[in-house]
C-alpha angles and dihedrals in degrees: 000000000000123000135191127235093268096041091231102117122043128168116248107252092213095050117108137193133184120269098258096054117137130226105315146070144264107218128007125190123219137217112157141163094208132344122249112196119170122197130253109312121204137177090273126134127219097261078056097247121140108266091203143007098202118075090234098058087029089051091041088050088039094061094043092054086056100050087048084055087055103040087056085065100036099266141123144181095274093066092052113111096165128053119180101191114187120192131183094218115022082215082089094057091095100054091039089062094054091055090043093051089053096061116025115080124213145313086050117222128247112261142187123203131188137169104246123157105258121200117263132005085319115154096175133023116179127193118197129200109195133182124220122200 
């Protein structure tokens, strides 16, 4: 069983998933003090100007928008056990992955993904739900 630093997530040891199944995980269990969800995070600046053009450096910027959402309440990566990721091509989905697998620590949250138009020249929007103990 894998824990995270907080022990507030853990992964449930009966849950199964097939054998192609990306970075994520099946089932989380939770055990948390308050929530902490922050709102759909893109590859946008502060002067609101488009950090990247390409899904590996928006993905990258993405991610790093959402773990300054969560450091501003106390949180990290390592308290997220829900990940929305919307992409306008799932084309993307692959390269995605290989950025998300970089950066988030196990146990790996559950996700959803789903192909939406985003605003802008947006490839990538992520949406994170965290515990706190």
């Amino acid at each position: 069983m894998s824990l995270s630093t907080n022990n507030t997530v853990k992964i449930v040891p009966a849950s199964q998933q097939h054998t192609t199944a990306g970075p994520y995980s099946p089932v989380l269990e939770i055990k948390a003090g308050s929530l902490v969800v922050i709102s759909g995070q893109v590859a946008i600046k502060d002067d609101g100007s488009l950090f990247a053009e390409d899904i590996e450096e928006q993905s990258r910027h993405t991610l790093m928008n959402c773990e300054r959402q969560l450091a501003a309440a106390d949180c990290g990566f390592a308290d997220v056990f829900k990940v929305n990721v919307y992409l306008t091509d799932l084309k993307n989905w692959p390269a995605f992955n290989e950025v998300y697998r970089k950066v988030m620590p196990d146990p790996l949250p559950v996700r959803t993904a789903v192909q939406a138009a985003l605003l802008e020249n947006f490839l990538v929007e992520i949406e994170m739900w965290a515990a706190k103990p």
